[in-house]
ZAKE-873040 format. One record per residue: residue in one letter; x, z, y of N, C-alpha, C in turn. Coordinates in steps of 0.1 Angstrom, whole numbers, plus 2048, in hexadecimal, padded with zeros to 3 digits. Atoms other than C-alpha are relative to their C-alpha. Layout:
REM ZAKE-873040
AXZYXZYXZY/...
REM end
This chain:
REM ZAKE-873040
X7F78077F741C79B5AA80D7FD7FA/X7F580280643A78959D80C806804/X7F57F97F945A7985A080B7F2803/X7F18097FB47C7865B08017FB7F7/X7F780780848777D5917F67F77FA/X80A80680346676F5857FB7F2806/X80180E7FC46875859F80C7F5800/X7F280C80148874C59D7FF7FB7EF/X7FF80480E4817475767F17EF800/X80C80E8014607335808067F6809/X7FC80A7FA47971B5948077F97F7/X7F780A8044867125768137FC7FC/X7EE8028014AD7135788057F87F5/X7F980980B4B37045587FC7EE800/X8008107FC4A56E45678097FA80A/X7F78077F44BD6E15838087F57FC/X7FA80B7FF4D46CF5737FC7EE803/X80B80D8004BB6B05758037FC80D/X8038027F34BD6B459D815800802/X7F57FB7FA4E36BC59E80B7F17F7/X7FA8088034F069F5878017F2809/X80280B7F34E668459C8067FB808/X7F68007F24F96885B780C8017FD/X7F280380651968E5A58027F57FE/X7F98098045196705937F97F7810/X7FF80A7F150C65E5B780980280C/X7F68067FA5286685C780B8007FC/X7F180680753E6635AC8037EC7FF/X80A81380052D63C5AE8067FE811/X7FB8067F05376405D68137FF800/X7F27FB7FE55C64F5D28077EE7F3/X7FC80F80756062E5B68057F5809/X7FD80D7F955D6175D5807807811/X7FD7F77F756D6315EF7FF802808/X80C7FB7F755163A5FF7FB80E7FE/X8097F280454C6615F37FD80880E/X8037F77F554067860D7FC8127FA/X7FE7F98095436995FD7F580A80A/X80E7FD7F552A6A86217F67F97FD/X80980680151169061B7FB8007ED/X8097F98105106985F47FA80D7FF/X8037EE80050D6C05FD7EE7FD803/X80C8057FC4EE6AF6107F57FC7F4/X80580780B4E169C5F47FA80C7F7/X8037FA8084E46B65DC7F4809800/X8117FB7F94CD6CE5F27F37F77FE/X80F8098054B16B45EF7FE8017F5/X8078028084B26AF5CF80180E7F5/X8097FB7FF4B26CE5C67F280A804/X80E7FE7FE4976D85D87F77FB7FD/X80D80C8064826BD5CE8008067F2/X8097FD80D4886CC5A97FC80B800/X8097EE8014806EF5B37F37FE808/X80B7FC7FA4646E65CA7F57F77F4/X80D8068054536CE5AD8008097F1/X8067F580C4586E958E7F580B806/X8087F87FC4487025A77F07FD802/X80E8067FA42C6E45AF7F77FE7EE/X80080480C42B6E25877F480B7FA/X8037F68024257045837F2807809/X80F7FE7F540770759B7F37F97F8/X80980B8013F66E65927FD8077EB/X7FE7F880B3FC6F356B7F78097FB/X8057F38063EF71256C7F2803809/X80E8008003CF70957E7F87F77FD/X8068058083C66F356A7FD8057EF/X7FE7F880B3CC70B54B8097FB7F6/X7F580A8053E86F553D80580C7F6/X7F77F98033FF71353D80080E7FB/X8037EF8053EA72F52C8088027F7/X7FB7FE8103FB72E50B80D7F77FD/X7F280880441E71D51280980B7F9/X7F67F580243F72A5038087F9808/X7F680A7FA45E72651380280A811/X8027F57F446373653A7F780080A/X8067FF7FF44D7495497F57F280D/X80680C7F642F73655D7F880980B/X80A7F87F242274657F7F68047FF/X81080280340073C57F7FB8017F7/X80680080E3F873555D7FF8117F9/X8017F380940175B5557FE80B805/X8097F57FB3F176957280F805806/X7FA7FC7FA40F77558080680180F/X8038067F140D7675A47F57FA804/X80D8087F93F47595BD8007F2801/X7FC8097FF3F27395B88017F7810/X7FE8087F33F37305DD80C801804/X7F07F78004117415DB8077F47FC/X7F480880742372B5C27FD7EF806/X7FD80D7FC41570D5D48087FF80D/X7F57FC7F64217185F580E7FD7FF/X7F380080644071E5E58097EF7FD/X7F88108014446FA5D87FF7F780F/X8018037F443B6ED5FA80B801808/X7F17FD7F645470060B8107F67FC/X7EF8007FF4716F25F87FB7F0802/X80180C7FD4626CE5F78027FB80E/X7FF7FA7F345E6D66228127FF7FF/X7F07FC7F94866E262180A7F27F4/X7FA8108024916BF60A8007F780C/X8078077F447C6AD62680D80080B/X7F67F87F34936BF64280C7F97FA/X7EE8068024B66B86327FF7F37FF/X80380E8054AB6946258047F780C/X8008097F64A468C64B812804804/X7F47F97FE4C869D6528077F27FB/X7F98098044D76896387FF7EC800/X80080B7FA4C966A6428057FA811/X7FB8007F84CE66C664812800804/X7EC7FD8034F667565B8027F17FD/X7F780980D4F96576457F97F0803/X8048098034DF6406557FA7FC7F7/X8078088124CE6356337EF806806/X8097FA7F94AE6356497F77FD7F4/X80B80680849D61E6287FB80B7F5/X8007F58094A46446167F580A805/X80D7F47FA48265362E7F17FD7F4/X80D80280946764461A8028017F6/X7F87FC80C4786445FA7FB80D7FA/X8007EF80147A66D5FF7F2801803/X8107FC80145566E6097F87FB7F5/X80D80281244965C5E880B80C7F8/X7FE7FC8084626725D67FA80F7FF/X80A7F47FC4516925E77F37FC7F6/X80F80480242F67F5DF8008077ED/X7FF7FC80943767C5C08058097F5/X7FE7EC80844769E5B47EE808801/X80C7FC7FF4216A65C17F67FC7F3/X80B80880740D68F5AD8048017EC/X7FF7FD80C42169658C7F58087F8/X8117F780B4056B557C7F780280E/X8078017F63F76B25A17F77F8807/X80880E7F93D96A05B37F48007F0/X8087FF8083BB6985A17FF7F67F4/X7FB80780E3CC67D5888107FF7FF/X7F28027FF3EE6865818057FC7F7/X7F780A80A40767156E80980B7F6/X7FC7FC80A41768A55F7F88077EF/X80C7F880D3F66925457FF7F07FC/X7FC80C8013FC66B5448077FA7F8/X7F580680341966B5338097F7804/X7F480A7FD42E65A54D80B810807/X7F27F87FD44567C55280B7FA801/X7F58057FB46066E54A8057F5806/X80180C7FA45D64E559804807813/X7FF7F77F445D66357C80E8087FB/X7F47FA80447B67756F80C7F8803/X7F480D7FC49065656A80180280B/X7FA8087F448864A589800807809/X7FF7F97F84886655A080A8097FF/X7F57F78054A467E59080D7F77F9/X7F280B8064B865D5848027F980A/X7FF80C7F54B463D596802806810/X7FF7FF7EF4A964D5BA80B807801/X7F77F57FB4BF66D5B980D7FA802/X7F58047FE4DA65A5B08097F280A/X7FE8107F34DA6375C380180780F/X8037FE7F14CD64C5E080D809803/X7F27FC7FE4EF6605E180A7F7801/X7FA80B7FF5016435DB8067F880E/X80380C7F64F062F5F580380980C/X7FB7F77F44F464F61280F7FE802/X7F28057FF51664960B8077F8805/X7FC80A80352062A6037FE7F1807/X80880A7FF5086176127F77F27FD/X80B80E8074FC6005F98038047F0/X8067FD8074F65FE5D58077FA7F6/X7F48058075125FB5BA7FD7FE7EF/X8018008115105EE59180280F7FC/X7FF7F280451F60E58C7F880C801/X80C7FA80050662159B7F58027FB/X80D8068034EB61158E7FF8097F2/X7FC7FF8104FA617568802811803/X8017ED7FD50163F5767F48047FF/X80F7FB7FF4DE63F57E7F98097F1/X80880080A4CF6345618048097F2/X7F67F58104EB64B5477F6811808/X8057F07FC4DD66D55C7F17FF802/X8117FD7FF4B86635637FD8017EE/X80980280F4B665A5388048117FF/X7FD7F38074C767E5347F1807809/X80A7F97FB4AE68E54F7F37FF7F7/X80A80380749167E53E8008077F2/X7FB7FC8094A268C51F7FA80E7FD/X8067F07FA49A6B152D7F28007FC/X80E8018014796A85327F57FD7F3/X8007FC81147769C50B7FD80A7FA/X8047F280847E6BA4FD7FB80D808/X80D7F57FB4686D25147F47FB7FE/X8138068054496BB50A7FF7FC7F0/X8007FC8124566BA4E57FC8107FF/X8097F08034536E14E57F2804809/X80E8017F742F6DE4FD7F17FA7F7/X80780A8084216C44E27EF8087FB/X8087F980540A6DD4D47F1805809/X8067FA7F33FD6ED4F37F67F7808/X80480E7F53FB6C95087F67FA7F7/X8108088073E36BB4EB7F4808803/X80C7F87FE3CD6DA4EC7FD80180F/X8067FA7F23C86DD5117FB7F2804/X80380A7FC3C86B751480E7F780A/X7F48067FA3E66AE52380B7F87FC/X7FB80E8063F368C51880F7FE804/X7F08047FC41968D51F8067F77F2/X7FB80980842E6735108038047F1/X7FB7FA80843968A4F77F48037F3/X80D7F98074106924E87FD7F1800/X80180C80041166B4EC8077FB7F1/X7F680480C42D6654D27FD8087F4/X8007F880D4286834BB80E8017FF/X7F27F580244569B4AE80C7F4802/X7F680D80745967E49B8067FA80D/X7FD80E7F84556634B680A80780C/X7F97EE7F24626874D58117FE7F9/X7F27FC80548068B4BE80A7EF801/X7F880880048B66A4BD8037F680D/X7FD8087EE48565F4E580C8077FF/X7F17F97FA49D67C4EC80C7FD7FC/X7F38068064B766C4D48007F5806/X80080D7F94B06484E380780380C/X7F67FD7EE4B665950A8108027FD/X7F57FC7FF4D46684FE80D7F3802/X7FE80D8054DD6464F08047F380C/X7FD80C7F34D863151080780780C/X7F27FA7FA4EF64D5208117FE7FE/X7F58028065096465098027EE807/X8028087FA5036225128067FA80E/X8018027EF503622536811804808/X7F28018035286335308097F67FE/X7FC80C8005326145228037F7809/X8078097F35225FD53C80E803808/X7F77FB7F653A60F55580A7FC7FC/X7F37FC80755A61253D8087F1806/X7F480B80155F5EB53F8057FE811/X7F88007F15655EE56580980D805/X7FB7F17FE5726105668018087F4/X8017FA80F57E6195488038137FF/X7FE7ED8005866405527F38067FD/X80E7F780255D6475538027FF7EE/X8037FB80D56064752A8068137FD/X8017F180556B66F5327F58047FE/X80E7FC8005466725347FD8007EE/X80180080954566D5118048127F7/X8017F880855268C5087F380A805/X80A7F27FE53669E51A7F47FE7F4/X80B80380952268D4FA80380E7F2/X8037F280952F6B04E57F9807803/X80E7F87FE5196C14F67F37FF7FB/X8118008014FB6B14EF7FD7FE7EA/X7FF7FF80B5086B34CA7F180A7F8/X8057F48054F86D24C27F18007FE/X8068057FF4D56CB4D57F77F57F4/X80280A8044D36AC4C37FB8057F1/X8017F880B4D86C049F7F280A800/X8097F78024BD6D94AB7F37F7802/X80D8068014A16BE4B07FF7F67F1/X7FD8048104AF6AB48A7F880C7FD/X8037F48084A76CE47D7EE7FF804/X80D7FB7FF4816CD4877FC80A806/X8037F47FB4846EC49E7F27FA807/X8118037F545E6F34AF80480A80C/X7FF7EF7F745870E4CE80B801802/X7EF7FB7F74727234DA80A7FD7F8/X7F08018054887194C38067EE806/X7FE80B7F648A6F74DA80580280F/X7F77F97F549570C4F880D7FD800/X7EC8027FD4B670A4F48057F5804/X7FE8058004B36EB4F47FF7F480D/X7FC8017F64AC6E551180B802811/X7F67FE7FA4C66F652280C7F87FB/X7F980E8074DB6E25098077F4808/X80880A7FB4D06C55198067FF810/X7F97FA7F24D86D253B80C801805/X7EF8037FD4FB6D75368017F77FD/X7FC80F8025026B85277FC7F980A/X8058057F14F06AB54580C7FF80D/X7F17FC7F450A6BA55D80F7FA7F9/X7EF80180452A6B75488037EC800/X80480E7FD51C68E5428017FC810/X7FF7FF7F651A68F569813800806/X7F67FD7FE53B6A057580A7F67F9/X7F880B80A54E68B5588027F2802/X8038117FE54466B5608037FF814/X7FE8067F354967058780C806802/X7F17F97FE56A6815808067F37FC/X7FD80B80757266056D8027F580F/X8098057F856364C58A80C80080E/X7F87FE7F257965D5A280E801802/X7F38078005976555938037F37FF/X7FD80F7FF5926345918007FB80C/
REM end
């Protein structure tokens, strides 16, 4: 039987930033046109993270009965290592998918953005259908393609738009700077998986590209982060603080140059993570002095 800490380690935490950036920079994208609602982001944030704890939990089910996650490195896996029931850990993801659902209708109802109900039920759907269902996209190799657009584009437009009410350049370009970093995450956990996901069969973009091709998406995302900073600057030249959150991803960057494999790619995703947030906060601290 898994212990407390076992499960809070199979939720993941070092992927939150993915669910928590979003929403910073969408209502640093609202407070731009002075529309922030700082209640209605508390709202927000609950959703999305739940949505990333209830789909690492749905990850970790679908995963590890399919035998994906006998022989991963990296933190621990529920199912795959026999450590819980798996009805358990799907329950589990259910529940929090179930308690996004709840706040979502909350936050729509507050803000109106009734076009934000179906939206949230394909983003449900599809946290499901990622290693779930009997053809999932993420053995596909469109992970990160779902990443973008559900932890970039939606999280963020859809904060925005609860707001704001409608759908600003700026946002768009926030989007797309935090969805390429999320996708980014998702990079280098399927650069250090590459080994695993060939032998079990599991086609992620990353067993798609090979090592070489892994190492140099994650420089490209970074790249169209850096980018999308730009984009903003010429209307709001304060979001270039975001730029300095690009020392963070200094380091990172240096440890996938070096050829690290396995755990020695861990870090790098936490890495990854902060840069994520500090890119976030930065750019909507920027945002909100303008």
């Amino acid at each position: 039987m898994a212990t407390i800490a076992q499960w809070i380690e199979g939720a993941r935490p070092r992927t939150l930033p993915a669910a928590i950036a979003p929403v910073v920079v969408g209502t640093g994208a609202a407070a731009a046109v002075d529309k922030a609602n700082l209640a209605l982001a508390l709202l927000a944030l609950v959703v999305s993270v739940c949505l990333q704890v209830g789909v690492n939990y749905a990850n970790d089910y679908s995963d590890g009965i399919r035998g994906t996650d006998a022989s991963r490195v990296g933190p621990v896996r529920l199912v795959g290592q026999h450590k819980a029931d798996p009805e358990n850990v799907k329950l589990m993801a259910f529940s929090f998918f179930g308690f996004a659902a709840l706040v979502g209708l909350a936050l729509v109802a507050l803000s109106a953005a009734w076009i934000m109900i179906p939206l949230g039920a394909l983003a449900i759907l599809a946290a499901w259908r990622y290693t779930g269902g009997d053809n999932p996209y993420g053995y596909r190799g469109l992970g990160e393609v779902y990443v973008f657009v559900f932890f970039g584009l939606m999280a963020t437009l859809g904060t925005l738009y609860t707001q704001a009410g409608k759908v600003t350049t700026v946002g768009v370009l926030g989007a797309v700077g935090v969805g390429a970093i999320a996708s980014a995450i998702l990079v280098a956990n399927n650069l250090r998986d590459i080994p695993t996901d060939r032998a079990t069969g599991k086609v992620t973009l990353a067993v798609r590209l090979g090592d070489r091709g892994t190492r140099l998406l994650y420089a490209a995302l970074l790249l169209v982060a850096l980018l999308a900073v730009v984009g903003i600057a010429f209307t709001h030249p304060w979001a270039l603080l975001a730029l300095l959150a690009f020392g963070v991803a200094w380091k990172p960057l240096q440890v996938l140059r070096s050829g690290a494999t396995g755990l020695a790619l861990v870090p790098v995703l936490a890495a990854t993570g902060l840069f994520e947030v500090a890119y976030a906060v930065l750019l909507a601290t920027g945002l909100w002095v303008a």
